[in-house]
GULUM-737860 format. One line per field, with one value per residue (C-alpha): residue number from 1; y, x, z. Coordinates in nm, 3 decimals, m for minus. Each point is the difference from the previous one (the first is absolute). Layout:
! GULUM-737860
seq: (NUM|...)
c2: (Y|...)
c1: (X|...)
c3: (Z|...)
This chain:
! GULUM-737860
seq: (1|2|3|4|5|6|7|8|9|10|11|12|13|14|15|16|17|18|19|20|21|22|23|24|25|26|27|28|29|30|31|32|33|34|35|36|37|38|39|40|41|42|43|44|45|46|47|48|49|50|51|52|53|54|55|56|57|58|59|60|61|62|63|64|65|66|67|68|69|70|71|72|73|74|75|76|77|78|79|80|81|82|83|84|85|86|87|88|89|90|91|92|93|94|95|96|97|98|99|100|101|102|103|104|105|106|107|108|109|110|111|112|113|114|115|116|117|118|119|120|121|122|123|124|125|126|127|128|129|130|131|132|133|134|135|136|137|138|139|140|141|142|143|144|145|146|147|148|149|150|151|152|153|154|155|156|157|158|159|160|161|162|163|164|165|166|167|168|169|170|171|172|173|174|175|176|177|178|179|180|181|182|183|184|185|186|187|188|189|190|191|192|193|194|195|196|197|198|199|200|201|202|203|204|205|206|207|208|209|210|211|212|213|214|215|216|217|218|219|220|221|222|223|224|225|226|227|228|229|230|231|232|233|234|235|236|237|238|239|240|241|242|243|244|245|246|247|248|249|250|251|252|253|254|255|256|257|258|259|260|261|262|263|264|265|266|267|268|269|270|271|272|273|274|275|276|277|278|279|280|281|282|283|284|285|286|287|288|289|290|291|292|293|294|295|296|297|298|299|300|301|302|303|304|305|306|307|308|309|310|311|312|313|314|315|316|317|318|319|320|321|322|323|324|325|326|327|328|329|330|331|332|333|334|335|336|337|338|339|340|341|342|343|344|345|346|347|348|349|350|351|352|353|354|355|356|357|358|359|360|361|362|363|364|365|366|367|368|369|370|371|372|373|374|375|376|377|378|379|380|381|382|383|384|385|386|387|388|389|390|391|392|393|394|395|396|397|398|399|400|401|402|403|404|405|406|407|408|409|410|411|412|413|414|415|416|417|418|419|420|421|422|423|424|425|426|427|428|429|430|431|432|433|434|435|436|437|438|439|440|441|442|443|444|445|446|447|448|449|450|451|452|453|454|455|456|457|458|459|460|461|462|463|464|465|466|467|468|469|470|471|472|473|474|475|476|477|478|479|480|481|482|483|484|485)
c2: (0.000|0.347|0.162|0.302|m0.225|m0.202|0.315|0.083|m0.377|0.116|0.262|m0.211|m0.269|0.274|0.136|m0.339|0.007|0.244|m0.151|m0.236|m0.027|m0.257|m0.211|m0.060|m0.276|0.293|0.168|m0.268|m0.109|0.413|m0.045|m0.314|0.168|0.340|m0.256|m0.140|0.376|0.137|m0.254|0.002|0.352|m0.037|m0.166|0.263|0.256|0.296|0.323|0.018|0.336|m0.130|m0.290|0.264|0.263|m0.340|m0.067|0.359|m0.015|m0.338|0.158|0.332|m0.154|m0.281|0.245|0.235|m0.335|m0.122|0.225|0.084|m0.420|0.029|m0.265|m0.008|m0.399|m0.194|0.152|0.293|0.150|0.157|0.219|0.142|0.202|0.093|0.132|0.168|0.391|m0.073|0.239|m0.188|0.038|0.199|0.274|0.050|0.051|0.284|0.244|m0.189|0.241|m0.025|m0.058|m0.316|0.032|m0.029|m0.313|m0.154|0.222|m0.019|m0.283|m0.279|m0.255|m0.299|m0.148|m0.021|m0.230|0.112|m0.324|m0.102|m0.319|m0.191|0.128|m0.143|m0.322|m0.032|0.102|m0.266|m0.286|0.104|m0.031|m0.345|m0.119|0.102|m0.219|m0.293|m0.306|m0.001|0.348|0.148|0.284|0.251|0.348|m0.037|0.174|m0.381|m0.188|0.211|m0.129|m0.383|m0.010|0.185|m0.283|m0.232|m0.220|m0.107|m0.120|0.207|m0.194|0.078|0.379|0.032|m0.257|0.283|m0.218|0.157|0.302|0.245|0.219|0.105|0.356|m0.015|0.378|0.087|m0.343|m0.035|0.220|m0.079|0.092|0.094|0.082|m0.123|0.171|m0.006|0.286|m0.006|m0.128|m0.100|m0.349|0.115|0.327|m0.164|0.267|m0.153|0.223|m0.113|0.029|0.151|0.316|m0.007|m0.086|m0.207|0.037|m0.312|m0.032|m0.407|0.031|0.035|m0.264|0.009|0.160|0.316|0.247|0.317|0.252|m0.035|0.254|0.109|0.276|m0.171|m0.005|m0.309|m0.329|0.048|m0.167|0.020|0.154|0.020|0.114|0.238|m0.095|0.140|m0.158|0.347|0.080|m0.246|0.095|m0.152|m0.036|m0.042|m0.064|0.369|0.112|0.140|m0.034|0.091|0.008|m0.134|0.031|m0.350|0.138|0.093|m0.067|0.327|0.069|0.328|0.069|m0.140|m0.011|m0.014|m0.190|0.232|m0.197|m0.023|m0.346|m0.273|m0.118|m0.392|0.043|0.158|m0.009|0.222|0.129|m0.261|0.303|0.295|m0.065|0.312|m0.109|m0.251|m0.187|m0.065|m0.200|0.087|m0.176|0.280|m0.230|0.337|m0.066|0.293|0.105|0.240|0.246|m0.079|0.259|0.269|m0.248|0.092|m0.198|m0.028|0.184|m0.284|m0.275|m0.131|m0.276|m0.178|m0.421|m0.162|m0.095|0.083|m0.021|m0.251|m0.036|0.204|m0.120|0.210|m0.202|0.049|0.356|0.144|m0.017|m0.217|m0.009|m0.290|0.048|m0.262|0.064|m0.222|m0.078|m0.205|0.233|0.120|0.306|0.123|0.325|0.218|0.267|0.297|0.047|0.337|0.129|m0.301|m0.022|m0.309|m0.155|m0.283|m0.299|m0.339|m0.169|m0.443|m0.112|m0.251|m0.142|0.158|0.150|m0.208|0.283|0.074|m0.013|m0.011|0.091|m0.050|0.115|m0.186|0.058|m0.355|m0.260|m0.311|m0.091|m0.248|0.335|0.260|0.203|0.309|m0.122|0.089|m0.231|0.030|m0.108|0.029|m0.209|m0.281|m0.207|m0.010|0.197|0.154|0.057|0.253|0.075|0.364|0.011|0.376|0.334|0.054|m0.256|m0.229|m0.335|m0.344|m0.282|m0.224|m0.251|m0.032|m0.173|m0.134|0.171|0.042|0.371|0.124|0.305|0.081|0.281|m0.226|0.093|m0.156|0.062|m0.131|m0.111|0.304|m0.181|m0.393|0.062|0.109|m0.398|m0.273|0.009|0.230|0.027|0.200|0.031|0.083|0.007|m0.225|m0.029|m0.330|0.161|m0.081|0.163|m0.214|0.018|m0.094|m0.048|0.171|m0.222|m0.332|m0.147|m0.218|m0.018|0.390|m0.001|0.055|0.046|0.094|0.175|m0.090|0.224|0.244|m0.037|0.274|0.065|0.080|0.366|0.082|m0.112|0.192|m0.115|0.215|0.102|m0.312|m0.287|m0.102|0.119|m0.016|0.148|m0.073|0.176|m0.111|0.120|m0.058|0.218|m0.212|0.053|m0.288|0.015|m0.306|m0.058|m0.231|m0.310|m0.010|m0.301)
c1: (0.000|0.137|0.136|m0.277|m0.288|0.166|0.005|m0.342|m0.099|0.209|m0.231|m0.304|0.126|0.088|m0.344|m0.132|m0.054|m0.301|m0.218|m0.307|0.105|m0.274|0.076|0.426|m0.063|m0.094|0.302|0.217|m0.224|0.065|0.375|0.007|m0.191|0.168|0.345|m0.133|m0.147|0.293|0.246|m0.204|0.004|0.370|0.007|m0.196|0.316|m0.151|0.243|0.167|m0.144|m0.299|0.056|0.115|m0.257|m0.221|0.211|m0.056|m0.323|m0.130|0.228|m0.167|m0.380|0.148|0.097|m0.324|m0.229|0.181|0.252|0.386|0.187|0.181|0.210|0.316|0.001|0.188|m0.116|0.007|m0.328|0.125|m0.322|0.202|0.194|m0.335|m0.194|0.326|0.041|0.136|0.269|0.349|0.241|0.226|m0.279|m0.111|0.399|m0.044|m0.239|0.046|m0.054|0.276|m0.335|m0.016|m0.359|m0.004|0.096|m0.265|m0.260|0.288|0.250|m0.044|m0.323|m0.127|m0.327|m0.033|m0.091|m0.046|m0.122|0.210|0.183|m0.196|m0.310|0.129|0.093|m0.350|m0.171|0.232|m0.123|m0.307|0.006|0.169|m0.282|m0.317|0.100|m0.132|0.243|0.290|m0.090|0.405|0.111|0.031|m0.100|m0.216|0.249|0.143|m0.271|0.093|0.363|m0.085|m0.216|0.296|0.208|m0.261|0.034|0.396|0.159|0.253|0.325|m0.146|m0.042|0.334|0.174|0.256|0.285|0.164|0.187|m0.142|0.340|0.316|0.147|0.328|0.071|0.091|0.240|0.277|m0.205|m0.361|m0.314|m0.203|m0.295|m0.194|m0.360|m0.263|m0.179|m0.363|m0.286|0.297|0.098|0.288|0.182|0.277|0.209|0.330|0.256|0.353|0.311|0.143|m0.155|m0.255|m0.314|m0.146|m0.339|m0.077|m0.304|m0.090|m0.169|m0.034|0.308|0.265|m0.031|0.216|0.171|m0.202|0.225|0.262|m0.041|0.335|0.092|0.039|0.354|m0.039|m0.167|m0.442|m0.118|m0.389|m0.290|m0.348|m0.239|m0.262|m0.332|m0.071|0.394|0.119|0.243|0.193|0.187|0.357|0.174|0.352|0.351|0.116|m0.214|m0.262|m0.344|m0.077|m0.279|m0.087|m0.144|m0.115|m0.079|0.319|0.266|0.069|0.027|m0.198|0.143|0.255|m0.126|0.286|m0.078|m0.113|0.280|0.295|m0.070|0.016|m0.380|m0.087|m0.355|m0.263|m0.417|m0.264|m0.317|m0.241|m0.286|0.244|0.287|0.114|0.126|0.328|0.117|0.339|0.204|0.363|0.318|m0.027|m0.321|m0.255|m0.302|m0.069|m0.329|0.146|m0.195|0.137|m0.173|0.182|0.266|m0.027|m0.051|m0.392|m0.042|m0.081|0.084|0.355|0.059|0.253|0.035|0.243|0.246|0.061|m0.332|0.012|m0.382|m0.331|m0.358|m0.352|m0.348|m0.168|m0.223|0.357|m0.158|0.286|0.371|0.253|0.352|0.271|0.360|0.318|m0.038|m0.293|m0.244|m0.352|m0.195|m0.322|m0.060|m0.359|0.008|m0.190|m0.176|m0.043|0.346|0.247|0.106|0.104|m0.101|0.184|m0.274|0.126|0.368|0.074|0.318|m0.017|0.352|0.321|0.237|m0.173|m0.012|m0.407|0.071|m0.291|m0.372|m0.327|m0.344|m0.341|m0.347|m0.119|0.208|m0.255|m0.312|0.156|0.225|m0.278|0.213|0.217|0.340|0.376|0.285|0.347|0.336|0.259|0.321|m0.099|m0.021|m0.391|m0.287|m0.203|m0.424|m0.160|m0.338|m0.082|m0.248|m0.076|m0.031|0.339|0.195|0.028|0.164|m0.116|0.255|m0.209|0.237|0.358|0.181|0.314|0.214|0.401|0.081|0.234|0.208|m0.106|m0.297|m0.229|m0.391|m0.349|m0.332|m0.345|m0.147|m0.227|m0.238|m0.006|m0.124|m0.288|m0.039|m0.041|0.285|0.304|0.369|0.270|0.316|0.346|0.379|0.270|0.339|0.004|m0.030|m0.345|m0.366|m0.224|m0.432|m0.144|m0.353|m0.137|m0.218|0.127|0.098|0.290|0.170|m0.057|0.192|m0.198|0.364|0.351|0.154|0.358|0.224|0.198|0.339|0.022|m0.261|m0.286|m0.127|m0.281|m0.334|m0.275|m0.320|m0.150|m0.339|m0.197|0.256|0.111|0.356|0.225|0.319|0.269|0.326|0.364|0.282|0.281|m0.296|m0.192|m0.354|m0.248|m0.361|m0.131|m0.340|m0.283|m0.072|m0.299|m0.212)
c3: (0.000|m0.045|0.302|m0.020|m0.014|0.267|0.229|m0.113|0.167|0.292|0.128|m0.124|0.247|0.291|m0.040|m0.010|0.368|m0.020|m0.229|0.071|0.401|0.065|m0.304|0.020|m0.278|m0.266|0.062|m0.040|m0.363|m0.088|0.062|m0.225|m0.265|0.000|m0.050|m0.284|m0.158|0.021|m0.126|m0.283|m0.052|0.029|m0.339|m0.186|m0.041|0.127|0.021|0.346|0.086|m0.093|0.256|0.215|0.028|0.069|0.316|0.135|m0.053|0.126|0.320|0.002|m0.025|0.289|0.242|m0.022|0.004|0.301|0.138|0.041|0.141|0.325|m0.049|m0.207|m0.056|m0.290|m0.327|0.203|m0.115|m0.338|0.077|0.303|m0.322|m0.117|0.293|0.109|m0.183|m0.321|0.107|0.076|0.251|m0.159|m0.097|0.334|0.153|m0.237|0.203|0.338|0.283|0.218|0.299|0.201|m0.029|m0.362|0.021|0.044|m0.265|m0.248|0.018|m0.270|0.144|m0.018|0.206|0.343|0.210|0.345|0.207|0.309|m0.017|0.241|m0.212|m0.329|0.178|0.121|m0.295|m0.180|0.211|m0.021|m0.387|0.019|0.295|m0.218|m0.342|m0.049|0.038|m0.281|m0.092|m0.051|0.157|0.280|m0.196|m0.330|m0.175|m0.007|m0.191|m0.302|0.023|0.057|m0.281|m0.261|0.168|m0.122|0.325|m0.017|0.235|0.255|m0.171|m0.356|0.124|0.092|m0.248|m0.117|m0.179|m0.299|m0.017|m0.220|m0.008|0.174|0.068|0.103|m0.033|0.353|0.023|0.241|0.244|0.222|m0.137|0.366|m0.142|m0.328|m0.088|m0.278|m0.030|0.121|m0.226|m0.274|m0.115|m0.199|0.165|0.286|0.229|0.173|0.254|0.021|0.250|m0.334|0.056|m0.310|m0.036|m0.269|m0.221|m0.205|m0.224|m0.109|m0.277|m0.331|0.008|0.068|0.342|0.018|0.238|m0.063|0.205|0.267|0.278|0.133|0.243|0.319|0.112|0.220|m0.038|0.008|0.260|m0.062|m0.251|m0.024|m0.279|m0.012|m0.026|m0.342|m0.113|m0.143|0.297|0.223|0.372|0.059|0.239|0.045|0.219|m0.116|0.275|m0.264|m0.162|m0.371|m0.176|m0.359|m0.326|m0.072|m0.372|m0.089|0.290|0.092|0.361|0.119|0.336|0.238|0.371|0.321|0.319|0.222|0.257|m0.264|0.051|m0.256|m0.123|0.023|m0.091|m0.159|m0.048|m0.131|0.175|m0.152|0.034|m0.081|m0.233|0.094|0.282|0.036|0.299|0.057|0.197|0.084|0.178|0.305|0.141|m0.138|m0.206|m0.194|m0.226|m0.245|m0.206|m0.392|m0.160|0.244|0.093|0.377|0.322|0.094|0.375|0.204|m0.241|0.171|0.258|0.150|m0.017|0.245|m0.364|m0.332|m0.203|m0.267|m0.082|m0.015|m0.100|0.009|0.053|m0.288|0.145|0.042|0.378|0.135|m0.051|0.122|m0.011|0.096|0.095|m0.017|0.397|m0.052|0.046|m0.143|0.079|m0.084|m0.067|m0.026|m0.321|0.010|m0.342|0.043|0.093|m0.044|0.363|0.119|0.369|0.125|0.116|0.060|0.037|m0.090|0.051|m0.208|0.031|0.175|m0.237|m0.293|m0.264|m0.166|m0.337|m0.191|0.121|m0.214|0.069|m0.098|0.104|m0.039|m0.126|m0.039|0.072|0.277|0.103|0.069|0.165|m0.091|m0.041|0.026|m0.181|0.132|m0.035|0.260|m0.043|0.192|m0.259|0.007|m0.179|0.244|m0.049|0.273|0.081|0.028|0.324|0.018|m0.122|0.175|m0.233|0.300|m0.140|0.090|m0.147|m0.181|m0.193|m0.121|m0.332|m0.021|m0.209|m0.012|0.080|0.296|m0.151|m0.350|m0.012|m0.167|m0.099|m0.024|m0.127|0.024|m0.338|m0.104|m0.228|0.050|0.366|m0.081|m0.109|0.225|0.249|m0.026|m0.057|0.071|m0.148|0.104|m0.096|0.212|0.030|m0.144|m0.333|m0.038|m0.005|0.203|m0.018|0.328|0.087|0.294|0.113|m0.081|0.330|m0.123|m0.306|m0.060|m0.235|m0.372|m0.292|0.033|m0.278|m0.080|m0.206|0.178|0.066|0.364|0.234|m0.104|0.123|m0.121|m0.179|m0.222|m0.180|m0.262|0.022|m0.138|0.115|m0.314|0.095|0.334|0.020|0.217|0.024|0.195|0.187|m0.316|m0.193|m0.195|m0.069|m0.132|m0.128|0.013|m0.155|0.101|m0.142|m0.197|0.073)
């Protein structure tokens, strides 16, 4: 199917939640039948902005029908770009008032949802507890994506075997961070120790390095994109941010640590990509203001080590941050202002360095819960319950995994847990990228993907699942590509 009528089935299936609520077995038939529509309007070689102006549309009439989605999920709501201004980030750091309180009426926005934590668990059981036996999944939103899977199993889901290609531009030094853009299957972002950062389009074959961003004068330890992809925020050992044109590679300003300090991490605002939080090797969490490229009032706190990891809840409500003594804190944001307040403190391990920390409202319908993954150098992947509005963290299970030095990353799987049972994936030091299943009680383990010849760092999917890709510490990045069953 062609990738625009793909997205167009994307929001179908997000909005798929909200139709017939009495009768779940319609929506699943519409799903089906919307499949079939489209991939038959796939073959019938209308223009692209034809297909286009379709997608916008079938957003637009979506979101007045039912309203703005408040949660980000897998195919993360390609009507989220839609029922956002058309304006992009880079338009609105023109006229920016240099007011806190603007941040909020003006900063780049996506839907809210403003339900407490111990709400959404509730209301998620409460979903689950009213189906009828073998009905699937913990939000409705889910149905949509069990019937595009057409009922596989978990190890078809996440049968990803071959590798689709190999960038070994950055070789000889680690690759920290790898990234596809958001709502793209073909646009990859990876940092490097080198200092440069690379911007890699897969297709039309064969994929391509688009631009190399260079300015940094020491290694970049961490990126992020922007919601709308036309800017991205590094971050790097040179004790400096920049910001970037994704468009052409030019970078529009250069940011200094407000400390001097070198920067480990870095995350947007989810609600306001205005705002930028950063992490640096002085123990401060910072949320900087990129359009002014000044330190938000309010918006700095202190961890007990050097910060190597930051991740928002999906309201931009809730931050964590970890820090290489084994630590994670929660923090509260202030919409309006940007102010940080510190709320809750886990030790989760004593001088075992947080290295990677991923946010998820739901993760199954077995895992109702709102959910933190975390690695930690102690050789295991670690799953958290989130138990209040706080960011209080309950452990809930743990996977082995072989990781005690090397900053290695994980993710949950945005789209396939929306399917019966869920997986996450991470990167090891055993050179490998291992799927587990959360709620398999033994033998969690669902593939292992062999291939690297370092520790593998980092791990990506792009926006429908069709792609993962993993990067290593000699610098090697691989997109691997699912099998097709």
């Amino acid at each position: 199917m062609a990738a625009v009528w793909q997205q167009v089935l994307a929001v179908d299936a997000r909005y798929n939640a909200y139709r017939t609520p009495t009768f779940p077995q319609f929506r699943t038939q519409y799903i089906r039948r919307r499949s079939q529509l489209l991939r038959e309007n796939a073959k019938a070689g209308h223009p692209p902005a034809l297909r286009r102006q379709y997608l916008r549309l079938r957003g637009q009439l979506l979101g007045q029908r039912y309203g703005p989605l408040s949660e980000p999920g897998s195919a993360r709501a390609y009507s989220n770009s839609i029922v956002r201004s058309s304006r992009t980030t880079l338009d609105r750091m023109e006229d920016f008032e240099d007011d806190p309180r603007a941040l909020g009426a003006r900063g780049h926005r996506r839907s809210v949802s403003r339900g407490s934590y111990q709400l959404q668990a509730q209301m998620n059981r409460a979903v689950y507890e009213d189906r009828p036996p073998g009905s699937v999944v913990p939000t409705s939103v889910a149905e949509a994506s069990r019937a595009m899977a057409g009922d596989t199993s978990l190890s078809e889901n996440y049968a990803f075997a071959g590798m689709y290609h190999v960038f070994d531009q950055h070789v000889d030094e680690a690759v920290p961070r790898v990234r596809f853009a958001n709502d793209d299957r073909h646009r990859l972002a990876c940092c490097s120790l080198d200092g440069s950062i690379s911007l890699c389009q897969l297709v039309p074959a064969p994929p391509t390095v688009l631009h190399v961003l260079r300015g940094h004068t020491r290694g970049v330890s961490d990126f992020a994109w922007s919601l709308s992809n036309d800017i991205l925020v590094s971050t790097s050992l040179d004790a400096t941010m920049r910001i970037w044109a994704s468009e052409d590679g030019r970078c529009i300003r250069e940011i200094p640590d407000p400390d001097g300090a070198e920067l480990l991490c870095c995350t947007f605002q989810p609600v306001n990509n205005n705002l930028t939080v950063v992490g640096n090797a002085k123990n401060n969490v910072h949320v900087m203001n990129i359009s002014t490229g000044k330190k938000v009032k309010g918006g700095s706190s202190k961890l007990t080590g050097r910060v190597l990891a930051l991740s928002f809840d999906a309201p931009g409500r809730l931050l964590w941050a970890g820090d290489d003594r084994g630590s994670i804190f929660s923090f509260l944001f202030d919409m309006a202002t940007g102010k940080l307040t510190k709320a809750k403190r886990l030790v989760v391990h004593e001088g075992s360095p947080i290295t990677s920390i991923s946010a998820r409202s739901w993760v199954s319908r077995e895992a109702r819960d709102p959910s933190l993954l975390i690695n930690a150098c102690l050789n295991k992947l670690l799953l958290y319950r989130v138990v209040d509005n706080e960011g209080t963290l309950q452990l809930k299970r743990s996977f082995p995994i072989e990781q005690s030095s090397h900053p290695v990353r994980s993710i949950f799987c945005p789209l396939m847990s929306f399917r019966q049972g869920a997986c996450v994936v991470t990167g090891s030091e055993d050179m490998c990228v291992h799927f587990f299943d959360v709620e398999r009680a033994a033998k969690a383990a669902v593939n292992k993907l062999q291939g690297h010849s370092a520790p593998v760092l980092d791990v990506s999917f792009n926006c429908d699942e069709s792609l993962l890709a993993s990067s290593d510490a000699s610098g090697m990045v691989i997109v691997w590509r699912r099998e097709q069953k």
